[in-house]
ZAMARZA-965047 format. One record per residue (C-alpha): x, y, z; residue in one letter. Coordinates in steps of 0.05 Angstrom, whole numbers, plus 32768, in hexadecimal, padded with zeros to 4 digits. Example, Ala and Ser with C-alpha at 12.3 -4.5 7.8 and 13.67 -1.06 7.14 Angstrom:
<nodes>
80F67FA6809CA;81117FEB808FS;
</nodes>
This chain:
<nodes>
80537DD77E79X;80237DF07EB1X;80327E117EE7X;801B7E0C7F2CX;80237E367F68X;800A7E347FB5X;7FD47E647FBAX;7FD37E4F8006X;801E7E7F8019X;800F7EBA7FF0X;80617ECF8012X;80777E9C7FEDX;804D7EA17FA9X;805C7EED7FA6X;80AE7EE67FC6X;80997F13800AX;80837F5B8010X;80857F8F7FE5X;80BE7FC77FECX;80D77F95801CX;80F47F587FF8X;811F7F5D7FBBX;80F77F1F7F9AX;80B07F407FA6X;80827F257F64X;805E7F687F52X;80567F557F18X;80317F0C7F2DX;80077F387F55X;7FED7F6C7F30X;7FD77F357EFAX;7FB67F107F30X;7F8E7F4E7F43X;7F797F5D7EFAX;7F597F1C7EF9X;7F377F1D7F3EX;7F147F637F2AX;7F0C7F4E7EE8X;7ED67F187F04X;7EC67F447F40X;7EA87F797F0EX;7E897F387EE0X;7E647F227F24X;7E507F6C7F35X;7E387F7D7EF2X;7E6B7FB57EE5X;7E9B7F8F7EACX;7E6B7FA87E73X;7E867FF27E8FX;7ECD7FE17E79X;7ECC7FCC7E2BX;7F1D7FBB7E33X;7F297F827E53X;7F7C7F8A7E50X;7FA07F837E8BX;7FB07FCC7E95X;7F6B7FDC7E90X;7F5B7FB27ED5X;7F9C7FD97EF1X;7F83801A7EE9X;7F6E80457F1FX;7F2D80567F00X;7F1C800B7EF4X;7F2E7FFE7F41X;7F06802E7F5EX;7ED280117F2CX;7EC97FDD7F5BX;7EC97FFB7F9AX;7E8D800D7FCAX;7E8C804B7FAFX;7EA180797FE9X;7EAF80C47FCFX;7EFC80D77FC8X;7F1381177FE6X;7F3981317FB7X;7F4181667F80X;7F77815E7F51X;7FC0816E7F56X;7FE381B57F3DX;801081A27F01X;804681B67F30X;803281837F62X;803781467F2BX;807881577F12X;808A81527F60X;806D81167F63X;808380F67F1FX;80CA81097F41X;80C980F57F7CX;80AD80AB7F5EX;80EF80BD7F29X;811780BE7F69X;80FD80867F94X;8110805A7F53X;815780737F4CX;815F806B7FA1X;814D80227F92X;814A80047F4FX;81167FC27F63X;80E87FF37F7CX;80DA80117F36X;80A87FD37F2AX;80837FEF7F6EX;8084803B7F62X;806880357F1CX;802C801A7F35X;7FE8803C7F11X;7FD980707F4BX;7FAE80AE7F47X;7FD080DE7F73X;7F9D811E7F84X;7F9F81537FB3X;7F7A81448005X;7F33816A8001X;7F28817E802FX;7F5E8185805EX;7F5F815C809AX;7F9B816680B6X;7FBB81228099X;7FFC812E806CX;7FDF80EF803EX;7FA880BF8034X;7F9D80878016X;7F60804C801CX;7F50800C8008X;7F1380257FEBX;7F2F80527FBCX;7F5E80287F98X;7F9D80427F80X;7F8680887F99X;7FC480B27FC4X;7FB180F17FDFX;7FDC81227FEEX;7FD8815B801BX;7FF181A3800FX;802681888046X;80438152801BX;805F81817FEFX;808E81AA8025X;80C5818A8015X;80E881587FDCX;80F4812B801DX;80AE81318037X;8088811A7FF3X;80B580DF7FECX;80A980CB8031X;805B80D78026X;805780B57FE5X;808580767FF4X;805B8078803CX;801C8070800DX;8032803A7FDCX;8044800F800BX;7FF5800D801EX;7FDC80077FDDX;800E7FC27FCCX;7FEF7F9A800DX;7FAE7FBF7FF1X;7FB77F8E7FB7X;7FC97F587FE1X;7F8D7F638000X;7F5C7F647FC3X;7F787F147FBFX;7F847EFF8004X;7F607F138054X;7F967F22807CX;7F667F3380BFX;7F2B7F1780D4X;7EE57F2D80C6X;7EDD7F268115X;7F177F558121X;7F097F88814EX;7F277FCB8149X;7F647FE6816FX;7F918023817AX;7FD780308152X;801280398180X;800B80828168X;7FCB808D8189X;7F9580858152X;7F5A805F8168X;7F2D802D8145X;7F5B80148118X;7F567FC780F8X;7F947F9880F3X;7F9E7F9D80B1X;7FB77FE680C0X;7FE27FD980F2X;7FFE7FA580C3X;80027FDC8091X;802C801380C8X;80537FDB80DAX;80637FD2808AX;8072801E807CX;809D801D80B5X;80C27FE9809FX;80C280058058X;80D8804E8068X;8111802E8095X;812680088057X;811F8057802CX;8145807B805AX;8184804E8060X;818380488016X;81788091800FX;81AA809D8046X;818680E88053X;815280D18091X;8141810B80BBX;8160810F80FFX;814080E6812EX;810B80CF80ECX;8123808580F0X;8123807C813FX;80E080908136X;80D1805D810DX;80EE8024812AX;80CB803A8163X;808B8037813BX;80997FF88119X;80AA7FDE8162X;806A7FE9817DX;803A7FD4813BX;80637F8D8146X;80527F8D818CX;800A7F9E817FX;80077F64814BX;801B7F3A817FX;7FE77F4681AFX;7FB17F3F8172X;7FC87F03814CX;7F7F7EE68151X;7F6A7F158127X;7F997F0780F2X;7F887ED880BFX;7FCD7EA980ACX;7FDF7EDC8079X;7FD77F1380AAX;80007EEB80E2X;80387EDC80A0X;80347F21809BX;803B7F3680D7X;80837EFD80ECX;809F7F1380A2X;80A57F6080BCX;80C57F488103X;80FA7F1A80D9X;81087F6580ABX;81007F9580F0X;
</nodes>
């Protein structure tokens, strides 16, 4: 039997967004990405560097940032103290909502932010599977599972973005509804994601801050209006994107 799928609505191969649709194919995606590095690092020269060619090898943090351009990570590594807070807060996120387990065990390198610069956490499409975490991250149980879910939620349309554009290389940069400038797109796709996905935490969790998820829909109100006034810079998948986070606002 063979088995054929339209590579054209990547919504509809993978069943929506991640943390945001029950029927999200992580598992479809994540194999997909081990084959598109795999014959990234063939066409690069770099597969001879990894001997094992398994699947989890390709999913590894150390064989993603293989590939990268090679940009320095600042980062030291965690205390021991810091990764059993992390290992429970991931513990915790898993137990809030059972489908997410697929999505929080995710090969990630979390490190300590080094140097500080005054974000709580950090995360890039050039470091692959990377989450830094600032000394901040760790005030609170509340705050670190806010930070980490925040920082997930990037590196799953990361992966979607190893496969598929979702801007244009003519986009031009713009300014978040927060105020940071010189911003592409694809990250205000991304706020408007973690909005969306911290919205969805926090009325699971049932613990939101006061005034924590006014913010956010506040947030995730402006990132959608943004969108709208860039569309043209969105490829089809950005623009897909962009409708399927209106329909869950």
């Amino acid at each position: 039997m063979t088995l054929t799928y339209d590579l054209s609505d990547p919504l509809a191969l993978l069943g929506g967004l991640p943390f945001l649709d029950e029927e999200f194919a992580a598992k479809r995606l994540l194999a997909a990405v081990a084959a598109a590095r795999h014959v990234t690092a063939e066409r690069q020269g770099k597969a001879g560097r990894i001997t094992d060619n398994a699947l989890e090898t390709w999913l590894a943090p150390s064989g993603a940032l293989l590939l990268g351009g090679g940009q320095p990570i600042p980062a030291i590594p965690l205390a021991p103290v810091q990764k059993d807070q992390v290992n429970g807060a991931l513990t915790e996120l898993g137990s809030l909502i059972p489908t997410w387990t697929a999505l929080t065990t995710l090969p990630v390198r979390y490190a300590c932010l080094h140097v500080p610069n005054g974000a709580i956490s950090a995360s890039s499409r050039a470091w692959p599977q990377h989450v830094l975490l600032a000394e901040d991250a760790f005030a609170t149980p509340l705050e670190l599972r806010e930070q980490i879910t925040h920082e997930l939620a990037h590196q799953w349309l990361y992966l979607m973005e190893e496969l598929w554009r979702i801007e244009l290389p003519s986009a031009r940069p713009v300014t978040l509804p927060s105020g940071t400038a010189n911003r592409s797109p694809s990250e205000v796709l991304g706020a408007a994601h973690v909005a969306a996905v911290l919205t969805r935490l926090y009325a699971e969790a049932g613990d939101a801050p006061e005034g924590r998820l006014e913010r956010l829909a506040a947030y995730q109100a402006g990132c959608l209006a943004l969108l709208d006034q860039i569309a043209d810079d969105l490829t089809d998948l950005g623009r897909d994107i962009a409708r399927h986070l209106k329909e869950v606002a």
